[in-house]
C-alpha positions as CSV (number, residue, x, y, z in Angstrom):
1,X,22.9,-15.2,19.0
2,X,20.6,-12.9,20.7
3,X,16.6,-11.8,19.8
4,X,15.2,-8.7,21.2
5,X,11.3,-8.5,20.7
6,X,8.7,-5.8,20.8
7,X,11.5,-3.1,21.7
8,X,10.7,0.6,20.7
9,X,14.2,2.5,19.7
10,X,14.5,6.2,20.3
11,X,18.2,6.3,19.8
12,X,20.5,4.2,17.6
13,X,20.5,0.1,17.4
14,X,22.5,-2.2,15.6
15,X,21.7,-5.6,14.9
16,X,24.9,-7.8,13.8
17,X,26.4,-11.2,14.3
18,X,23.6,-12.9,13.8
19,X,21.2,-11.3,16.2
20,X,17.4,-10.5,15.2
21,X,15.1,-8.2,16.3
22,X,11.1,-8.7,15.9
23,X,8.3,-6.2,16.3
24,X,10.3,-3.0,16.4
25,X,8.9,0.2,16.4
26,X,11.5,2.8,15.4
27,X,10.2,6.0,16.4
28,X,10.8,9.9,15.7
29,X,15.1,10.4,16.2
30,X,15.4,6.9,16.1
31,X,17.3,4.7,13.9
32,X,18.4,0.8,13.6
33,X,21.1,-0.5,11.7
34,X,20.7,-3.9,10.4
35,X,23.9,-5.4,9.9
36,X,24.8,-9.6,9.4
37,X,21.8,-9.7,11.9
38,X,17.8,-9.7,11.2
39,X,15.0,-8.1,11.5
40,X,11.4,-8.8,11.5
41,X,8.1,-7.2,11.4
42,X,9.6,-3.6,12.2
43,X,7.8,0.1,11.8
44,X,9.3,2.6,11.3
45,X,7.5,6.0,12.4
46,X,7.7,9.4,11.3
47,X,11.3,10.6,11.5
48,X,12.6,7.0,12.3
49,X,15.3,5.2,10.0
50,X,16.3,2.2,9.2
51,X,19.4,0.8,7.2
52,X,19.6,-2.5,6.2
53,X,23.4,-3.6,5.1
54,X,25.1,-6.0,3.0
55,X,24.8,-9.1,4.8
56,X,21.5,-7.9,7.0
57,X,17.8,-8.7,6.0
58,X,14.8,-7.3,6.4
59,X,11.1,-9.2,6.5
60,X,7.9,-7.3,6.8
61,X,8.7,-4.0,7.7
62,X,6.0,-1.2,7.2
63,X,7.8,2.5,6.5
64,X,4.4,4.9,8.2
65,X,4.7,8.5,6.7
66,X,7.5,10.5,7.3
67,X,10.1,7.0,7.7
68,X,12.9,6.2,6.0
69,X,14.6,2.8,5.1
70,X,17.9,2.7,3.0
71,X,18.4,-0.9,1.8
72,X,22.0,-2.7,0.6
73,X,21.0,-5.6,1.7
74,X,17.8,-7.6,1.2
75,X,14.6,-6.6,2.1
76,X,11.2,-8.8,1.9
77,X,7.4,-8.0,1.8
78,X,7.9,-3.9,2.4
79,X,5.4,-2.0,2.8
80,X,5.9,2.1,2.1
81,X,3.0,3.5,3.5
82,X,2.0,7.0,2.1
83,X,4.5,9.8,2.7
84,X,7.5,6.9,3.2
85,X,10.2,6.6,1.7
86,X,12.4,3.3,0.3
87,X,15.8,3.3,-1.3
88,X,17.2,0.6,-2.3
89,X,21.3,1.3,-3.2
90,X,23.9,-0.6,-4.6
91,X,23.6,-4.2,-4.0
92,X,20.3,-3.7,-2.3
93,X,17.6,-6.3,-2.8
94,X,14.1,-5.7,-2.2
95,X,11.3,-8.2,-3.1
96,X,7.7,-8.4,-2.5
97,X,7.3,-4.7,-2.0
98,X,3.8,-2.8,-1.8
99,X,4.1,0.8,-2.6
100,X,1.0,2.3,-1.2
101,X,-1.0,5.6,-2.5
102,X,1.9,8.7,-1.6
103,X,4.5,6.2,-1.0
104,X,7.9,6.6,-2.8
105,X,10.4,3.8,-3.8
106,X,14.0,4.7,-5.4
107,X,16.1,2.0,-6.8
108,X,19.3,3.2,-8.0
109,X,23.3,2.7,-8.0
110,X,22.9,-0.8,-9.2
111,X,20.3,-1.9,-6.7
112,X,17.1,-4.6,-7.9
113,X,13.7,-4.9,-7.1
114,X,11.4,-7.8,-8.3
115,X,8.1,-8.3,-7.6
116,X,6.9,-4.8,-6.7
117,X,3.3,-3.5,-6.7
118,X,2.8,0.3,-7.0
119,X,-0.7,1.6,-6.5
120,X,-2.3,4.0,-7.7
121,X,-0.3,7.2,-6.5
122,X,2.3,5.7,-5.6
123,X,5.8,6.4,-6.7
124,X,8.7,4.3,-7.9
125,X,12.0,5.6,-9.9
126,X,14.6,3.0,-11.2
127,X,17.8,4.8,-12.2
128,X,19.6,4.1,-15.5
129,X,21.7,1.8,-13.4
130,X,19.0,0.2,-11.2
């Protein structure tokens, strides 16, 4: 088991078999795939991704303006800044999340999402099947 810290990913990274990462930034073109690994107090800029599968977790990320994160596995204390964007897909988990003024959070294909706070501005749609 491996830990990378404070890295900044242009490209593409995957985290799997057990490995964590801590203090990411994913920036513009960049994306990290979180995979049966970890990660931990990761950004994700403007035109950065992240993708957090079954099997991966996610603690304390912040999604800045303009960043994506797709969740189907679990993801804790999120923060969608405004102009990010969440989604939380089938068998995602997200708990703990703060959708901030402009943010967006979608929970849908039979993903949950407990303890979420939306202020005031901020958006969150559940489908029918969320």
């Amino acid at each position: 088991m491996a830990t990378i810290s404070g890295t900044v990913i242009r490209g593409s990274t995957t985290i799997a078999n057990g490995n964590i990462a801590i203090a990411t930034t994913i920036e513009s073109g960049g994306s990290m795939f979180v995979s049966s690994g970890s990660a931990t107090s990761t950004t994700v800029s403007s035109g950065g991704s992240m993708c957090v599968y079954y099997g991966g977790s996610a603690t304390s990320t912040t999604v800045s303006s303009g960043g994506n994160m797709i969740v189907y596995g679990s993801a804790t204390s999120t923060t969608v800044s405004s102009g990010g964007n969440m989604i939380v897909d089938y068998g995602g988990y997200a708990t703990d999340t703060t959708v901030s003024s402009g943010g967006n959070m979608i929970v849908s294909s039979r993903g949950s999402a407990t303890s979420t706070t939306v202020s005031s501005g901020g958006n969150m749609i559940v489908s029918s099947r969320g």
